[in-house]
NUGUVEX-691127 format. One record per residue: x, y, z of N, C-alpha, C in turn. Coordinates in steps of 0.001 Angstrom, whole numbers, plus 524288, in hexadecimal, padded with zeros to 5 digits. Atoms other than C-alpha are relative to their C-alpha. Layout:
// residues N
XYZXYZXYZ;...
// end
This chain:
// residues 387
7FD1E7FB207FF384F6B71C45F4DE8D800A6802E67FACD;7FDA57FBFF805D24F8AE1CFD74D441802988021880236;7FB577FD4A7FF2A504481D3FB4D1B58001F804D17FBAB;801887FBAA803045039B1E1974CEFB8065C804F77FF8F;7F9E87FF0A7FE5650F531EBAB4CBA57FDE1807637FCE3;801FF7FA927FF9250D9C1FB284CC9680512801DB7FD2C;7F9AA7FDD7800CB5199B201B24C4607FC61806137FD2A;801877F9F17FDA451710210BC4C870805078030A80080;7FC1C7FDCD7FFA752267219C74C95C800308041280471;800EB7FB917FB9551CDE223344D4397FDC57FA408068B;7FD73803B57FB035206B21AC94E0BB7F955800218028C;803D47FF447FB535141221F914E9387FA667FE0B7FC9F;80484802A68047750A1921CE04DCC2801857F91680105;7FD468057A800585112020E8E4DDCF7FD5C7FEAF805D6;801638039A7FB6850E9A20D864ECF97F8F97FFBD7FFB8;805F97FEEE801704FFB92128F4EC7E7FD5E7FB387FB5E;8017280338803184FD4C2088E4E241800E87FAA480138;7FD84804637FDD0503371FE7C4E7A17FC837FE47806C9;803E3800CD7F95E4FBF9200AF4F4F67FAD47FD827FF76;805DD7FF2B801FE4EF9C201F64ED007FFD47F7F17FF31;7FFAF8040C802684F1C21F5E04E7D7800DF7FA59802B0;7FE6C803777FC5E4F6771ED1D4F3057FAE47FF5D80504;803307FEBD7FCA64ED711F2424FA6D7F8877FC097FF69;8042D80356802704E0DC1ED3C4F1DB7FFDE7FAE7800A2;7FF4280653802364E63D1DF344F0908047E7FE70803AE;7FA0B8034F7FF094F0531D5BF4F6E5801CA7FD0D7FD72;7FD9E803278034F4F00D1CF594ECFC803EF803917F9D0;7FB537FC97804484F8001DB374E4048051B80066801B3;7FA787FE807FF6A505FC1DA254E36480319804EC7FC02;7FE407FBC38031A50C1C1E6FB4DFCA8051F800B07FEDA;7FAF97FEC480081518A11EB224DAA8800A8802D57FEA5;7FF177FAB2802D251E551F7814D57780499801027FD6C;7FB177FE2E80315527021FDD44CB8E7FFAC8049F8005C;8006E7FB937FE5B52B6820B694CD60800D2802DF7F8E2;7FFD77FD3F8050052CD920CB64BE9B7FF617FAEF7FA0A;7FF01804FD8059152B11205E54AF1A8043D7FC128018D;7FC23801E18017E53699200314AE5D8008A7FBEC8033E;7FFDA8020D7FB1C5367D1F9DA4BBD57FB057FB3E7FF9A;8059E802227FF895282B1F5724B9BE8008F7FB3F7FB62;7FD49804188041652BAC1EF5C4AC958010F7FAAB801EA;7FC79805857FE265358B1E60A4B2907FE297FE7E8038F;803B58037C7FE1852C7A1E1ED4BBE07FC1B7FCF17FDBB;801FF801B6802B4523AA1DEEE4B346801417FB137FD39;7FC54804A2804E052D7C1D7104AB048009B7FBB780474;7FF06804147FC8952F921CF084B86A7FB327FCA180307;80334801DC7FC44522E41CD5A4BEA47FA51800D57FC4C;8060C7FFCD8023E5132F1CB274B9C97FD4D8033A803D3;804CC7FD167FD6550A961D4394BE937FB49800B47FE38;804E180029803A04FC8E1D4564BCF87FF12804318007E;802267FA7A801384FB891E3324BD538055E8043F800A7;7FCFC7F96980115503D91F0BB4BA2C7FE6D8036680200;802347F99D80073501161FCAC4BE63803EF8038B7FF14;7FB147FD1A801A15097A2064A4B7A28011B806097FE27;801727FAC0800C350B7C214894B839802C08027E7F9FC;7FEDA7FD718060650B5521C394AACD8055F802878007F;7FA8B7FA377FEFA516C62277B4AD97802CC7FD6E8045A;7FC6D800F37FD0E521FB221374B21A8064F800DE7FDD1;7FA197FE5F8033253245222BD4AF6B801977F9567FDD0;7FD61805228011F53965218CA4A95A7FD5E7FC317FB3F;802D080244803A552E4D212C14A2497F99C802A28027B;803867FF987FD1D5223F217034A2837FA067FDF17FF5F;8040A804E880035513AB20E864A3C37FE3F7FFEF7FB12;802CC80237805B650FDC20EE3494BC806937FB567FE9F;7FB358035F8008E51ED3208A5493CB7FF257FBE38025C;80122803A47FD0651AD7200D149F077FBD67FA6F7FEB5;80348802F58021C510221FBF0499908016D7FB657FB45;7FCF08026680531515501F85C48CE3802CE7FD0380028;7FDBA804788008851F681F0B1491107FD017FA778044C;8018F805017FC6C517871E97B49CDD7FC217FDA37FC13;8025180416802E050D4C1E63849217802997FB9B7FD65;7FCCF80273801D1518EA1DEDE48A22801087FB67802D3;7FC3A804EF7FCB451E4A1D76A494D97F9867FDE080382;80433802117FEB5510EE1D51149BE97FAC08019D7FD90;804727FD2A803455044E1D6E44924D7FAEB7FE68803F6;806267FE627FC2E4FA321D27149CE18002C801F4804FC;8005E7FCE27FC2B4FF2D1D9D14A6AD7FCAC8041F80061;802EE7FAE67FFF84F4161E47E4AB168040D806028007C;7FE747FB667FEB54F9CB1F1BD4AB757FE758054380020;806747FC77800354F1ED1FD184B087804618051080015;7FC237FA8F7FF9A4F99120C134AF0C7FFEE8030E8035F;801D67FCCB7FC054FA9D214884BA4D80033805237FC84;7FF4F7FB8E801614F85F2227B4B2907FECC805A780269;801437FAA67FC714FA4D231EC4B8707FB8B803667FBA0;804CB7FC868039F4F04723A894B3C4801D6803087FAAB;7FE7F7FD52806004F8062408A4A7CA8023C7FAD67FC28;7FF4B803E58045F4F93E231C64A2C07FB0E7FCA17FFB8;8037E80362801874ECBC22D1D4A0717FFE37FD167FA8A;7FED07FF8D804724EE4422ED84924A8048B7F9C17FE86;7FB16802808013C4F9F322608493877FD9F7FB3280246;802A5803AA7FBD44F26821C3149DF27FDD37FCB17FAF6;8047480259802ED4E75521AF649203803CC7FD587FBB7;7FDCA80141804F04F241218D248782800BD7FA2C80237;7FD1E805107FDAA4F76320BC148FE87FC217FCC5800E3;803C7805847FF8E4E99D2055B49024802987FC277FA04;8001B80356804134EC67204EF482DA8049B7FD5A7FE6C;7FCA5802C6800874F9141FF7A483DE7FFE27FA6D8046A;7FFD0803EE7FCBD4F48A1F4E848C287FE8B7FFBD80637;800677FF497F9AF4F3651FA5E49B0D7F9B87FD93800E2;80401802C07FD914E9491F4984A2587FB31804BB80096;802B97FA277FD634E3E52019E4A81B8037C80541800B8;7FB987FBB27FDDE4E95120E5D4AE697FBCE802CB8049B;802387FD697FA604E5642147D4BB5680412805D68005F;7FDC97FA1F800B54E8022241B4BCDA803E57FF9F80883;7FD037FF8F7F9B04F204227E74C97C7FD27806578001B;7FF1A8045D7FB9A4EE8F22A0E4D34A7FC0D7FC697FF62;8037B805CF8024F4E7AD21CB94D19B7FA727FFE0804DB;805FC8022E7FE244D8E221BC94D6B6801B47FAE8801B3;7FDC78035B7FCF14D979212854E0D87FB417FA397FC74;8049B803C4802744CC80209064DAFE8007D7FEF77FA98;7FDC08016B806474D0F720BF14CC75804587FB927FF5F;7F8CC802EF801144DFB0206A54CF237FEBD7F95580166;8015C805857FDD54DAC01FA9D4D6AE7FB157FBA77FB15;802208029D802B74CFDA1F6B74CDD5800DD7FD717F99D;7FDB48026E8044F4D6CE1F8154C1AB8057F7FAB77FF92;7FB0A803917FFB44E1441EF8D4C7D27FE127FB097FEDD;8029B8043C7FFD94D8041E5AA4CB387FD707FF337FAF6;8021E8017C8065D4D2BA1E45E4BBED8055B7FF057FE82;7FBCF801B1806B34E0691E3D54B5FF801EE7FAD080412;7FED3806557FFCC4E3C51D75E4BE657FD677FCD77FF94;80391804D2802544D7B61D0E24BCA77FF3F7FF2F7F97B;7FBFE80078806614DB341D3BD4AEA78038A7FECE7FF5B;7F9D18025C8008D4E9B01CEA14B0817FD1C7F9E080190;801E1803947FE5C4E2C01C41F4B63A7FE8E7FB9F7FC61;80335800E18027B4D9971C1144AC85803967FEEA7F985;7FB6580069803694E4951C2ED4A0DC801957FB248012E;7FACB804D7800364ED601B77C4A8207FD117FBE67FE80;8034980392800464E1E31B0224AA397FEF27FC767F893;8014B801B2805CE4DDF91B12749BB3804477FD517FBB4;7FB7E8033C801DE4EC7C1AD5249754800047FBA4801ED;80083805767FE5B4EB3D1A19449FAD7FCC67FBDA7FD24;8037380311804324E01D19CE049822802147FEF07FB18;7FECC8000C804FB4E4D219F0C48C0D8066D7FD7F7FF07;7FDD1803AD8002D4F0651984948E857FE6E7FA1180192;80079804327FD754E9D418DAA494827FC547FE8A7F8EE;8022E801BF806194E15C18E0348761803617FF117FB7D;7FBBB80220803CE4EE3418C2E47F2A802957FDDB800B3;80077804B67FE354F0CC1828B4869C7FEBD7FA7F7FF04;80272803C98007B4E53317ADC48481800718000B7FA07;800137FF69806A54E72117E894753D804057FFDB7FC73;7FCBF7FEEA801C04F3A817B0947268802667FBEC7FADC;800D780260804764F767175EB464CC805C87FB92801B3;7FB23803A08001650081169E846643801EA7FD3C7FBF5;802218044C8038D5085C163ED45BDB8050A804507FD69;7FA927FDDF80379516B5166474534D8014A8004B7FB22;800DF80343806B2511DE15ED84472B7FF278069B7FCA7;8016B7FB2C8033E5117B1679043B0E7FC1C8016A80049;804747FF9180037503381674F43A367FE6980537804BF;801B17FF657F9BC5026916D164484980443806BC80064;7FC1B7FBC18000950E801772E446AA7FCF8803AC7FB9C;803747FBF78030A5069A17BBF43A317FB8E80362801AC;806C07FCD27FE2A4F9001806143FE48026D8027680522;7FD937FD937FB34502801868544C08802BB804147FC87;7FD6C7FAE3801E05097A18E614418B7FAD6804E27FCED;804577FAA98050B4FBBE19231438917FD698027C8060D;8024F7FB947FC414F557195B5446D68037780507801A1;7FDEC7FAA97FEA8500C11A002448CB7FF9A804227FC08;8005A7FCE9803EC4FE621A5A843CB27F9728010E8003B;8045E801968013F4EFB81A4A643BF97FC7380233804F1;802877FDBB7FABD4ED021A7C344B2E7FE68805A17FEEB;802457FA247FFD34EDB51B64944A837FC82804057FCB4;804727FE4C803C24E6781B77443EB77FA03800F280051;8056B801197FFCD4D86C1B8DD43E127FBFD7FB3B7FD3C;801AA804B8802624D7C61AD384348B7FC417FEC6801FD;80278806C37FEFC4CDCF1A3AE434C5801FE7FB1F7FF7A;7FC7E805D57FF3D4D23519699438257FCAC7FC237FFAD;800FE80407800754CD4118A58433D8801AA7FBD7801E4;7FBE8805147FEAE4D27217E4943B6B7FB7E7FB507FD93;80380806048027A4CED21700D43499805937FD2280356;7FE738045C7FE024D31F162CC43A7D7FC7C7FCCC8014C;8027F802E97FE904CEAD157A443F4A7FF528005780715;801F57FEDD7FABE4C7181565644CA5804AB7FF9680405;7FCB0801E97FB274D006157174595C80717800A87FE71;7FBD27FE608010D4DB7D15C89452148023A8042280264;800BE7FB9C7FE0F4DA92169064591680067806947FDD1;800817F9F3803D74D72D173AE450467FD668045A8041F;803237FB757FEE44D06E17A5C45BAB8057B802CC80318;7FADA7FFB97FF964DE8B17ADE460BF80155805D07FC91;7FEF27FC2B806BE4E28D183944531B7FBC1803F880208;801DA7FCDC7FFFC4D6F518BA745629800A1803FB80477;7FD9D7FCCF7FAED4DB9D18FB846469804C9801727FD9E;7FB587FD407FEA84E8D3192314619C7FF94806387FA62;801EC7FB2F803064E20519C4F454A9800458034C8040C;802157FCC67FB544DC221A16045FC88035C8037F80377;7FD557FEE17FB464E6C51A2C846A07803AA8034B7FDB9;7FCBD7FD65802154F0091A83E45EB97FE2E805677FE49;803417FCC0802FE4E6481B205459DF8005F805A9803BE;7FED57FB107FEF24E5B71BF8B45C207FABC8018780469;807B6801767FDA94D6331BBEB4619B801E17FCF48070C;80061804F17FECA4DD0E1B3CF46A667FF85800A280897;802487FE217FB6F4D80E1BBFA477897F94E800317FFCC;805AD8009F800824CC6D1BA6E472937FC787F96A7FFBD;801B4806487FE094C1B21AE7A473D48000D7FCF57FAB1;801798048E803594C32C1A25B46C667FB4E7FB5380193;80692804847FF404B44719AE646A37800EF7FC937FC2A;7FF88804D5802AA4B4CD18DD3467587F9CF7FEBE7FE08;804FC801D4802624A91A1897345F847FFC97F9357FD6C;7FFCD803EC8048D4A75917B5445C567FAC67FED87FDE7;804C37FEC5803BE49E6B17B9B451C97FB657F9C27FF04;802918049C7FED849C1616CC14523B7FCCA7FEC480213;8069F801F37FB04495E016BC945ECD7FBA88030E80144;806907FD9F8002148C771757645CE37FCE87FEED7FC2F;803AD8029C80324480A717027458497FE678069D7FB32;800E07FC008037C47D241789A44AF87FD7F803807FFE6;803587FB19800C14721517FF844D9E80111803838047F;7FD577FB977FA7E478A6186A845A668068C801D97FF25;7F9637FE8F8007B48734188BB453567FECC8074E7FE1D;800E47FB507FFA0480F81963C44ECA80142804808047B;800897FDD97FC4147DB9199D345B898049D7FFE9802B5;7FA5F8025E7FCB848B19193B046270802F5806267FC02;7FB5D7FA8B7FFE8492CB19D97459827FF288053F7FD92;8018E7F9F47FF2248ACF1A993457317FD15801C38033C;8032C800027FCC34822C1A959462157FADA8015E7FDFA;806207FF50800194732F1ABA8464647FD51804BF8029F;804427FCB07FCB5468DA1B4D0468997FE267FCD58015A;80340802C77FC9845F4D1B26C472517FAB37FDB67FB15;802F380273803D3454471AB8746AF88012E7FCCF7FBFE;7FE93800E0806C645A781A72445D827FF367FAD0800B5;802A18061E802C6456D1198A04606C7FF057FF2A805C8;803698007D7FB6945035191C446A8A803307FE6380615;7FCB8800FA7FB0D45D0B18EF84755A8023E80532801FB;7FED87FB137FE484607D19EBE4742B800068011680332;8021A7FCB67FB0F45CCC1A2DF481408021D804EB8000B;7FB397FD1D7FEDC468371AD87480B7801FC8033D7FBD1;7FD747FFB08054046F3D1B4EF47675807067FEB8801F7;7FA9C8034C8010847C3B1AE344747D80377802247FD0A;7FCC97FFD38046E4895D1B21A46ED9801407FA7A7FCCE;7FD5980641803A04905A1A827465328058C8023B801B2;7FD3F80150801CF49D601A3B1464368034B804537FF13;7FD667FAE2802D74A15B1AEC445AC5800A48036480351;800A87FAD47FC5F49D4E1B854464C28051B800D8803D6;7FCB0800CA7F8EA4A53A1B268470408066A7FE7E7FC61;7FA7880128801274B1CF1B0BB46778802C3806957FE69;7FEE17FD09804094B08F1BF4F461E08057C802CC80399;7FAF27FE807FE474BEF51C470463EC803D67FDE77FF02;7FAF0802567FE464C4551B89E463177FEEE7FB537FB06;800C080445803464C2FF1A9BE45BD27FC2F7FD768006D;80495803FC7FF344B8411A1BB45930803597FA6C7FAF0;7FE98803DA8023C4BBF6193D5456077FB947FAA87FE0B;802648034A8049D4B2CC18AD144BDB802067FAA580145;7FE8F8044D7FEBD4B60217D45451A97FB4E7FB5C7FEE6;805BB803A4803C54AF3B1725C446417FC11804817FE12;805DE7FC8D8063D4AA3C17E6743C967FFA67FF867FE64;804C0805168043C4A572173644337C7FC8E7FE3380267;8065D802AB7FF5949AF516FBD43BD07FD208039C8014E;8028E7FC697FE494963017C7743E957FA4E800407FA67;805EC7FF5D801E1486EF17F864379380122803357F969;7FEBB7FC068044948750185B6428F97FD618045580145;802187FD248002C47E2618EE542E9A80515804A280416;7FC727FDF27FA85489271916943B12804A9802017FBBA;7FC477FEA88047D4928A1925F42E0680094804807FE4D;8012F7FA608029048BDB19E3C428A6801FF803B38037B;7FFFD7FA107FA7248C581A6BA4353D8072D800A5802FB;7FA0D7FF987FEF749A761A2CF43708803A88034B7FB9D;7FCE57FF2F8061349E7E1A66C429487FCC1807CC80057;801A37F9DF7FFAE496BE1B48342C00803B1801BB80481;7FBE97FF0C7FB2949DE71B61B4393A80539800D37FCB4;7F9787FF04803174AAF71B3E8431B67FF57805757FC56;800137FC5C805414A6121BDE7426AD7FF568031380276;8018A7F9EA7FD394A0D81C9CE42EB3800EF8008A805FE;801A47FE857FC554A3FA1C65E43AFA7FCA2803228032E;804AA7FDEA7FC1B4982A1C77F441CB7FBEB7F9BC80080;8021E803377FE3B48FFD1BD23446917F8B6802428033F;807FF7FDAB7FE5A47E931BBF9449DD8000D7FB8E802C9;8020D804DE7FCE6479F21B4734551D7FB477FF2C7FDE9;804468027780382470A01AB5D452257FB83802A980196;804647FC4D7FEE1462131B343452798008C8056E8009E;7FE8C7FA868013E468441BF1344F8980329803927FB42;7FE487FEB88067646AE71C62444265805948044980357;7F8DF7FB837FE54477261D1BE44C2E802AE7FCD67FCD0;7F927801298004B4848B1D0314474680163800CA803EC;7FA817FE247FD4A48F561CE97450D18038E7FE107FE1C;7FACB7FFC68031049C1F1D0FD44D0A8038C7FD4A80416;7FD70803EA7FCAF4A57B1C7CF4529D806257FED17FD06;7FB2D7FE5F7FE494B4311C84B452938030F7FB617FF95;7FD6E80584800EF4B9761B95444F04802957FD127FFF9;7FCE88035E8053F4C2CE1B07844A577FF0A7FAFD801CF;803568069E8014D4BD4C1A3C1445B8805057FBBB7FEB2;7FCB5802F5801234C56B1983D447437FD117FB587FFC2;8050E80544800C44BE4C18B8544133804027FA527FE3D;7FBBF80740801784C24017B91441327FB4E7FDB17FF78;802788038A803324BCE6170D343B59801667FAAF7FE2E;7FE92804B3801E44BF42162BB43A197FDA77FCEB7F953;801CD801248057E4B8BF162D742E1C801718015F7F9D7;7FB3C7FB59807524BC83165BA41DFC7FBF2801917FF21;8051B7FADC801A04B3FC1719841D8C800908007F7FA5E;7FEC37FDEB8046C4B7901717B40ECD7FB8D7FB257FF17;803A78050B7FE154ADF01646D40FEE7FC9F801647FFE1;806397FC1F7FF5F4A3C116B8F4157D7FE18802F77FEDB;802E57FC6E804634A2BA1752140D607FDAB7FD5C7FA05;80117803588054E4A30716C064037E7F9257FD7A80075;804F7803387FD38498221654840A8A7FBF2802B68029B;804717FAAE7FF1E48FF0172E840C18800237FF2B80606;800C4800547FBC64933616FC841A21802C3806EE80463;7FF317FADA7FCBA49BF617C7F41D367FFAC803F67FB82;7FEAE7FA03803E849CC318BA941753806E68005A7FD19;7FB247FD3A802744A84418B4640CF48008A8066B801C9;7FF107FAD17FF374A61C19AF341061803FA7FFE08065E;7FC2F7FFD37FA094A9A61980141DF9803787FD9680131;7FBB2803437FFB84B3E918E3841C1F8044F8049A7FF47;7FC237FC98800B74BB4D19A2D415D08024B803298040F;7FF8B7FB347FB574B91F1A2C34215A802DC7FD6180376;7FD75802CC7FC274BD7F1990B42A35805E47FEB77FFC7;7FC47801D6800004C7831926B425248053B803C27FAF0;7FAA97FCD7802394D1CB19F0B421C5804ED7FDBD800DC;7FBC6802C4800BC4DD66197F5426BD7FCA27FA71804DA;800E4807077FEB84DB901866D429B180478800708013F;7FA4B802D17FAB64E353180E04345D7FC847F93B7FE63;804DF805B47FE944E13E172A44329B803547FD0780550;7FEB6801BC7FBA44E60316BB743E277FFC87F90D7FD5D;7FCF780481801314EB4715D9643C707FDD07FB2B802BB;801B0803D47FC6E4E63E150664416C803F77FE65802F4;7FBCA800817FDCE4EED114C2544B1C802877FAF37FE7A;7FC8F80501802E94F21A13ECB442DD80501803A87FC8A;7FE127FC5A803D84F7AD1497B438F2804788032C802A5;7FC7A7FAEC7FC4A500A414FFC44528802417FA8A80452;7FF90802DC7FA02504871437A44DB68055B800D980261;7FB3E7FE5C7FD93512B81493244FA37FF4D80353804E0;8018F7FF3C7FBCF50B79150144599C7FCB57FD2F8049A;8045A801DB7FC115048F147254631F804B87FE90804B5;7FE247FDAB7FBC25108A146E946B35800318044C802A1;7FDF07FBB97FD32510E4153F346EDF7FA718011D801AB;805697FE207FE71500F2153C646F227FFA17FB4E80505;8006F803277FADC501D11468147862801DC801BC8055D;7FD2D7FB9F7FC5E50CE814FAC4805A7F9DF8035E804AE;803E67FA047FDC25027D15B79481667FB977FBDF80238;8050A8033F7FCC84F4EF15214484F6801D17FE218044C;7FF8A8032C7F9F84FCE9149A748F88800B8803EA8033C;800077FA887FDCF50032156EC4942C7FAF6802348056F;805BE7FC8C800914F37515EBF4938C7FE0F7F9EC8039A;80385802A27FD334EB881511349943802897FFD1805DB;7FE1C8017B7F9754F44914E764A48D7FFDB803D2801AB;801367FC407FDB04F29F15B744A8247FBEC8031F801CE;806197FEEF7FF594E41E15C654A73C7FFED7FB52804D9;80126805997FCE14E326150C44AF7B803BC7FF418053B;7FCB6801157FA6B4EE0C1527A4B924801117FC4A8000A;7FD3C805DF801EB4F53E146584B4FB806348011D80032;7FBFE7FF7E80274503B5144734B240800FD7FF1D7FA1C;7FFE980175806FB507AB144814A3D5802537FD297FF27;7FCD5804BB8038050A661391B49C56804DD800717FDA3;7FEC97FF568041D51364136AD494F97FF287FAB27F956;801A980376804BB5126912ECD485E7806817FC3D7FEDC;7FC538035C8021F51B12122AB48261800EC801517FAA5;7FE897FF46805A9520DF125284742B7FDFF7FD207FC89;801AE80573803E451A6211866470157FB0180439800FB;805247FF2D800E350D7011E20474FD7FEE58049E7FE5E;8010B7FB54803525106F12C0046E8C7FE1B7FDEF7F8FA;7FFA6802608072651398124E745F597FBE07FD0B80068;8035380051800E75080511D48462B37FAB38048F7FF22;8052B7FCC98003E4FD8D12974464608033D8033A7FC20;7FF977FE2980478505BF12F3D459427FED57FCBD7F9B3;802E9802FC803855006D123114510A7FA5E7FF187FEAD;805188001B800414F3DE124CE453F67FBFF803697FC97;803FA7FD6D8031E4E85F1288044A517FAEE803A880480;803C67F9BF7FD254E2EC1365F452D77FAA67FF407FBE3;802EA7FF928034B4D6E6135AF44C347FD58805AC8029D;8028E7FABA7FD7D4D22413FC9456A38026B801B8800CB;7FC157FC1C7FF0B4DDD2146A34555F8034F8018680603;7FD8D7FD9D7F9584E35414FCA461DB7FC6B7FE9B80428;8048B801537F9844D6B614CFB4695F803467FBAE800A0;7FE918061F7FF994D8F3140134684C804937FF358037D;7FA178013C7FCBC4E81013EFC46C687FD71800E38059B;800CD7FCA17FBFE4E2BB14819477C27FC077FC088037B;802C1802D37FBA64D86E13F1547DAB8029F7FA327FF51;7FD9A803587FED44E2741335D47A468045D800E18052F;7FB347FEA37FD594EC5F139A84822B7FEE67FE8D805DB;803217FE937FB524E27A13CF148D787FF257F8E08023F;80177804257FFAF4DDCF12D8E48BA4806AF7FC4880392;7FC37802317FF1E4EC25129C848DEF8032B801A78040C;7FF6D7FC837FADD4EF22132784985D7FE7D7FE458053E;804D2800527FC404E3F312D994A0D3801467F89980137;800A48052E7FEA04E69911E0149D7B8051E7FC6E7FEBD;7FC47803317FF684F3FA11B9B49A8D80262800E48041D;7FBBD800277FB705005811A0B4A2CB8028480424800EC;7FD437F8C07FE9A50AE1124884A7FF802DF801D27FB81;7FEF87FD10806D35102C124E949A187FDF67FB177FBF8;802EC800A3803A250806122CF48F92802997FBB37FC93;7FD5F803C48049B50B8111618486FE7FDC17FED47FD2B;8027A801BB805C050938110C0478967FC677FBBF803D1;80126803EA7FE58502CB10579480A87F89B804B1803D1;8044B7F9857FCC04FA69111EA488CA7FBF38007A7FA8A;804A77FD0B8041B4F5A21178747AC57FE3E7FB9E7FAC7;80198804DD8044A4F30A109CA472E07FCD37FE1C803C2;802BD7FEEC7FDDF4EA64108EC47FC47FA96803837FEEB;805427FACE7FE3D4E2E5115634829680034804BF7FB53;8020F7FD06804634E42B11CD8475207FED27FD477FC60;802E4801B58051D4DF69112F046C497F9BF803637FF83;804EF7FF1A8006D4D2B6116C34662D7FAFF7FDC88006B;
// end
């Protein structure tokens, strides 16, 4: 059902619209306000996935209307009903946000079709908040220890910047963690984040993976191909293990950073591409340069502000609140009831040498979930989490 809400001030414009409208669909629920002020406080009480709101009214009138329904609801659609001596005024309110505007008396195929776009656009909005909560969700940083409170205070500072971000740690710490929440804080952060792990692409195809190809340029081409860069431009591209990436894949990264612009492979074009590079690394790139293995030039570029992220031996004041969140998160993937942990068998997995860090806990948890009892005992994890 859409719930739709007409606030019109000329009574007979209100029924006619309302007919129009009921008439099309059973599935539109309509309502009406006979003025701003009225419409407002509906607003303030009820969600609607569409407005329609006449320009010239008393009391308040639809650029007011607007203005405050954007405040109190910003993905609400709102389309303007305007009379022929307010177009002028109609066009000013795209740019304050309105959805559309339809002229009175309202074209019967105009009014209906533009309706039907701004809810599959209200639609499409909730939809896309759903995700993106469900993606900060799956990305959420756990953990009270200083270590953990620090890289939560440099990402609020650091997010909205355009910085480059360097994350170092050791494997399974979750630096790709740090690189989503850049992301999610960032000003980019409607835009796409491309994960690249540089590792598992074999070397002589990491070119191609993140600047793409023309058709021909080697013998699997069939196609011309974007990269990576291409499909992030707007938004973030994230460098996940950019110490094992190619010195040749080095160069073309370190030009990208300098002129933004980027060449698919078998092709001398520029395209200009729109960025922000966020790169991790379990490795001491200061090492590998040492060891002619990476670009000191591009270490600079990269690493404008280092996040290092913490082994989780180095943070174990948190593995209660991370054992909390996993028994959680698994019993809920799984449709289980949730455990709970004996105190003996917490101070034991807070004695334990993580060598694989957060993974690790995470597929101990899962392991203990699956094969101990209805609450978890020291006797459970001197069992089924030894190594």
């Amino acid at each position: 059902m859409a719930n739709i809400l007409i606030i019109e001030d000329e009574a007979a414009i209100r029924r006619v619209l309302t007919k129009i409208l009921t008439e099309e669909s059973a599935d539109y629920t309509v309502s009406e306000a006979e003025d701003g002020l009225s419409g407002i406080e509906m607003i303030k009480k009820e969600d609607f996935d569409l407005v329609l709101c006449d320009i010239k009214m008393p009391k308040m009138d639809g650029v007011e209307v607007l203005e405050a329904a954007k405040k109190l609801k910003p993905e609400t659609p709102i389309v303007m009903i305007s009379g022929h001596g307010d177009l002028d005024t109609a066009v000013n309110t795209m740019r304050l946000g309105a959805f559309d505007y339809i002229s009175k008396p309202p074209d019967l195929n105009r009014l209906l079709n533009t309706v039907r776009i701004a809810l599959d656009r209200k639609e499409l909005v909730v939809e896309n908040t759903r995700l993106k909560k469900k993606v900060s969700k799956n990305y959420e940083m756990i953990g009270e220890s200083e270590p953990i409170l620090h890289i939560k205070e440099m990402i609020e500072k650091v997010a909205p910047t355009e910085a480059r971000v360097l994350i170092t740690g050791p494997n399974g710490t979750g630096k790709e963690l740090v690189a989503h929440w850049l992301h999610q804080k960032s000003d980019r952060s409607k835009g796409p984040m491309i994960e690249v792990n540089c590792a598992a692409i074999p070397s002589e195809l990491i070119e191609s993976e993140l600047f793409g190809h023309v058709k021909g340029a080697f013998t699997s081409a069939n196609k011309d191909r974007a990269g990576k860069f291409e499909a992030a431009n707007g938004g973030t591209i994230f460098l996940d293990e950019v110490g094992d990436m190619s010195l040749s894949a080095q160069a073309k990264v370190l030009r990208a950073l300098q002129e933004n612009k980027i060449q698919r492979v078998g092709n001398d074009k520029d395209i200009k591409v729109d960025v922000r590079v966020i790169a991790a690394t379990n490795k001491d790139l200061k090492h590998e340069i040492a060891e002619g293995n990476f670009r000191e030039d591009l270490y600079h570029r990269l690493a404008v502000i280092l996040i290092k992220v913490p082994a989780l031996n180095d943070r174990r004041d948190d593995i209660p609140l991370l054992l909390d969140y996993f028994t959680k998160k698994i019993s809920e993937e799984q449709g289980t009831a949730q455990k709970k942990f004996q105190d003996k068998a917490v101070k034991l997995l807070k004695d334990y040498d993580w060598t694989g860090n957060i993974r690790e806990l995470r597929n101990v948890v899962e392991r203990l979930i699956i094969l101990g009892g209805e609450t978890i005992s020291e006797e459970d994890v001197r069992l089924f989490a030894s190594k």
